[in-house]
N, C-alpha and C positions, 0 to 999 in steps of 0.2 A: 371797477374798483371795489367796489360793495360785494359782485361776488368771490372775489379774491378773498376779500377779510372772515367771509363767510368759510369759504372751504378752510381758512386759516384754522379757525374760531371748532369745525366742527375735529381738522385734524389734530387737534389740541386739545378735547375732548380725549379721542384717542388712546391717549398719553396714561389714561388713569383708568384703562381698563384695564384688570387682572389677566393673567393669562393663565388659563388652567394646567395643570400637570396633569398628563396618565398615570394612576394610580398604578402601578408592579401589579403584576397576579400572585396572589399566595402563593409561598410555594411549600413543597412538603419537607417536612424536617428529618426524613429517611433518605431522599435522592436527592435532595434541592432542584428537582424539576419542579415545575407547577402544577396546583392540585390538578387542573383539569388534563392533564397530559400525564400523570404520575403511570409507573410504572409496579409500583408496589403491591398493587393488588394480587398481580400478577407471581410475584414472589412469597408472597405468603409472609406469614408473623414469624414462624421455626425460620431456624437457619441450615444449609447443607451441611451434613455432616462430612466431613473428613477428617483422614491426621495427616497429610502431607499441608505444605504449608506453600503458596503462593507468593512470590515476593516480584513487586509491579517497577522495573525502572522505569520514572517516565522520563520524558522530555519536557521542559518546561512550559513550549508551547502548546503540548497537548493541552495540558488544563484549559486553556482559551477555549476549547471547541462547545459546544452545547450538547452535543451527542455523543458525548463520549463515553464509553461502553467500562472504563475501569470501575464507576461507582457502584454498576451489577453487581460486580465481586466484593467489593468493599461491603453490601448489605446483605449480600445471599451468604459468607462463611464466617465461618465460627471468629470469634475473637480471639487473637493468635496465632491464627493459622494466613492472615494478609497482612500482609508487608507493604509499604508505598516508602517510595522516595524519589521524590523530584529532581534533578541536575541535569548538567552534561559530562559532567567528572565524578565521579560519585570515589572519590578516595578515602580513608579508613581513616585522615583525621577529621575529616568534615561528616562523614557519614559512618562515626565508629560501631553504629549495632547492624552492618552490613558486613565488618569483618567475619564473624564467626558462620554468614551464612555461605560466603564468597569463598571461603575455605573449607566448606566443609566437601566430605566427599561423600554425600549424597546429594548435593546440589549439583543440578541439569538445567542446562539454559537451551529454553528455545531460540534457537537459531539455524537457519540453513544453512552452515556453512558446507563448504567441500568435505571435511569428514564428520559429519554429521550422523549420527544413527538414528536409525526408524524409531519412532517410540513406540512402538508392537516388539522394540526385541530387545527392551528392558524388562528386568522380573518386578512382577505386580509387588503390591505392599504387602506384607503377611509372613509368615513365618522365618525366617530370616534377613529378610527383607527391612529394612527399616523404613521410613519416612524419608521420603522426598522435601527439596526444595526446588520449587520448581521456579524460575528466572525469567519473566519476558519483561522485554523492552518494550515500552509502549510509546508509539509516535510513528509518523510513515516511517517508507522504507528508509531515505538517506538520510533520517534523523539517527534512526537505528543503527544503521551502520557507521553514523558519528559516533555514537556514543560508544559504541563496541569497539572499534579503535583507539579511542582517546580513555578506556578503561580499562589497562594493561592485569587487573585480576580476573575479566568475565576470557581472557583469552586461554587460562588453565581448567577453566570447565569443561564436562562432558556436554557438545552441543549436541543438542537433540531436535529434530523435524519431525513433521509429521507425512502420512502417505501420501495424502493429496488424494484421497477418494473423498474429501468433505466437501462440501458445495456449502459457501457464507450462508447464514441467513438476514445479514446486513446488506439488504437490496438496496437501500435509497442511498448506497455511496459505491463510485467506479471504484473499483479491485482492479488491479496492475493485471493480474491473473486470476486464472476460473477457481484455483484452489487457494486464496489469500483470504486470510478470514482474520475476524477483528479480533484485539485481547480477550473479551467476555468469553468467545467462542476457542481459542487458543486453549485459554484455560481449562475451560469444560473438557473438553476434550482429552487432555492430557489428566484432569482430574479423573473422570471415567472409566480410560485406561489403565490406570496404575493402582486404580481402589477398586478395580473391576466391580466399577458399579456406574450403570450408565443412568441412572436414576438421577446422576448429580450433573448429568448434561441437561435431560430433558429439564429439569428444577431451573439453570442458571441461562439457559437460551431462552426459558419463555419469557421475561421484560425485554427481551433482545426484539422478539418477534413481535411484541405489543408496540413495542417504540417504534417501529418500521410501519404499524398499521395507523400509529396515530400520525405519524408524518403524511403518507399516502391519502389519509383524510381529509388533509390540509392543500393537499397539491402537489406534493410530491411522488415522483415515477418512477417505478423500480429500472433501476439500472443494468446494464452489461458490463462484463469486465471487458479492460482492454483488448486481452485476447483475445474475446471473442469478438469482438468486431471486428479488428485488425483479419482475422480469418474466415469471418461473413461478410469485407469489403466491406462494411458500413463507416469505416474510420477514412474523416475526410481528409484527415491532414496528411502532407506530405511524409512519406512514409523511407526510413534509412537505414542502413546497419547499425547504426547507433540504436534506434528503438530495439532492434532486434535482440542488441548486446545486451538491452537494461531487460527487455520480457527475460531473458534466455536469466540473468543473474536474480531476477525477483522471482524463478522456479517455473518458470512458462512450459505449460507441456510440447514437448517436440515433436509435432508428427510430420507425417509421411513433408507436406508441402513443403511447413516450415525447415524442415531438414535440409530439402533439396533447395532453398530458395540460401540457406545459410553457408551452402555448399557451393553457390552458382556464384556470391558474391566472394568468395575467399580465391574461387576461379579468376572473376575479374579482376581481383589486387596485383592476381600471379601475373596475369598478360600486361598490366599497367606497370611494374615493377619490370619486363621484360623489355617493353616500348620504351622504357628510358635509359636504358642500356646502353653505353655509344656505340658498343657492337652492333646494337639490332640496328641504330640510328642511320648504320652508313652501308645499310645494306639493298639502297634505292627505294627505300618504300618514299611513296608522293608525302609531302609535308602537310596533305589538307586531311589525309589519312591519320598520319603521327597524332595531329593537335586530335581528332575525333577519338581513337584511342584514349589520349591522356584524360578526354576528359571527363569528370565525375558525373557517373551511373546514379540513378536513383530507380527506386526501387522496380517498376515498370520497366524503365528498360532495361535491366538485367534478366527479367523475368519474360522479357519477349524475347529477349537477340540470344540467351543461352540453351540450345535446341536440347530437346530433353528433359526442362523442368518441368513442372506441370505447371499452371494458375493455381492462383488459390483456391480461387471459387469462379465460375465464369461468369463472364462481365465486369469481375473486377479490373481485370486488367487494363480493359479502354478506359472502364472509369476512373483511374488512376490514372492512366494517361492523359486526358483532358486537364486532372487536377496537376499535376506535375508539370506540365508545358505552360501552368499559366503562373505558378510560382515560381519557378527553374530563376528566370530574372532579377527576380525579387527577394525572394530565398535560399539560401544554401544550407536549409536543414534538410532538404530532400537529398544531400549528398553523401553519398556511403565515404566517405573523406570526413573524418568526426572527430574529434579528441579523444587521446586514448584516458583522458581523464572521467573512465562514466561511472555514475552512480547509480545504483538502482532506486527502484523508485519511492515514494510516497505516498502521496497522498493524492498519488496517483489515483491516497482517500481523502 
């Protein structure tokens, strides 16, 4: 009894001990990162000269991120020349100093869409030429493409892409694809191009480059895009014509494999599409045959039973077969039978 009253007596002590808080790290009043991780130094005090003018749609929940690459631009250009506005509808009553850029006709939004033009075969700023407004949407991929839909004026702009010879230099986050690069670097790039002056690249990707060194410091590992593992067999997950559809629509380059594997599978829809025929049905084939036909391929065995494609890489293909026969049960995302409802990706950063 006495030591009951005691542990009573000492947990009731307890009761009136403060409990301290972690004090915040300063942070700096240029990027609102903290002083020890700041990126500024790197950017320098001058700001990049340009005359075309930047204008960031975001999506709401980009803000949330910690490493988000829009405040580079926000401290590297001139005052005037960056535009921000946060939504998902971004309409001309709620966002009336949007009107005059969304109409203008020297505004260019990047977008890959289907007719999309190179941005190498637009004329540079200068001589007749006036000042650009240059248009990204900031947020993954299927945010992007929400907002681009649900924003019936970015649908009358000249949408502009880029070559796809750039490789990110935002390693410490998975890229859908090998050439999907963050807004800081979006911008540069198209800045550089059209003020034919790459001076304003190298200036607005170096805090890009430092923030990827100070993460790696800390423990984080420069990353691969999807692509490329998906094509070096390192991608564990059950693999479908679905992922295929979303790399092929986020700009995934198409070579020799992926071509013939995207070919192998439009092959097998035709003969499954054929097998349910009541024609084909009643023309004596065994019934243990029929069900095997009908039923949904994934990606291995399309790629083994269809004579003539190649593997991706070898060894992929067993390896993917072990992984596929142990999810098949379990999972039905290995199956090229997908919803035609796909989105491309995200954040897939």
């Amino acid at each position: 009894m006495d030591n009951e009253e005691q542990e009573l007596a000492q947990m009731a002590d307890l009761v009136h001990i403060e409990i301290g808080r972690r004090e915040k790290r300063p942070l700096c009043n240029r990027c609102s990162r903290p002083v020890g991780v700041c990126w500024c130094s790197s950017l320098g005090c001058s700001r990049v000269e340009t005359s075309c003018r930047v204008v960031i749609l975001q999506h709401p929940h980009e803000e949330k991120r910690c490493l988000r690459t829009a405040p580079i631009l926000q401290a590297g250009l001139p005052q005037g020349t960056y535009v921000e506005a946060k939504g998902k509808r971004f309409s001309f009553t709620r966002f009336p100093h949007l009107e005059e850029i969304l109409t203008n006709e020297n505004s260019i939004l990047m977008y890959p869409g289907e007719k999309a033009l190179d941005l190498e075969s637009l004329l540079p700023v200068g001589n007749d030429q006036p000042p650009y407004n240059i248009i990204i949407i900031d947020g993954t991929w299927q945010q992007a493409k929400s907002i681009y839909h649900n924003c019936r004026h970015l649908h009358s702009l000249r949408q502009v892409k880029l070559s796809g010879k750039y490789i990110s230099e935002y390693v410490i986050r998975t890229q859908p694809t090998e050439d999907a690069l963050s807004t800081v670097e979006t911008a540069a790039i198209a800045l550089a191009t059209l003020e034919n002056d790459w001076s304003i690249y190298d200036t607005l990707v170096q805090p890009l480059q430092l923030l990827c060194q100070y993460q790696m410091n800390h423990g984080a590992v420069p990353h691969q895009s999807k692509e490329h593992m998906i094509v070096s067999g390192r991608y564990k997950k059950p693999l479908g014509k679905r992922t295929y559809k979303k790399l092929r629509k986020c700009g995934a380059k198409q070579d020799e494999s992926l071509s013939d594997f995207l070919e192998s599978l439009n092959v097998a829809d035709g003969k499954k599409e054929e097998s349910s025929d009541p024609a084909v049905l009643c023309n004596g084939e065994d019934a243990n045959e029929r069900e095997s036909n009908n039923h949904p391929k994934n990606v291995t065995s399309v790629l083994t039973e269809q004579e003539g494609v190649p593997p991706v890489q070898e060894g992929f293909s067993s390896e993917m077969s072990d992984i596929s026969s142990r999810s098949r049960s379990n999972d039905t995302r290995g199956s090229v039978e997908g919803s035609d409802k796909i989105t491309a990706i995200d954040d897939i950063r």
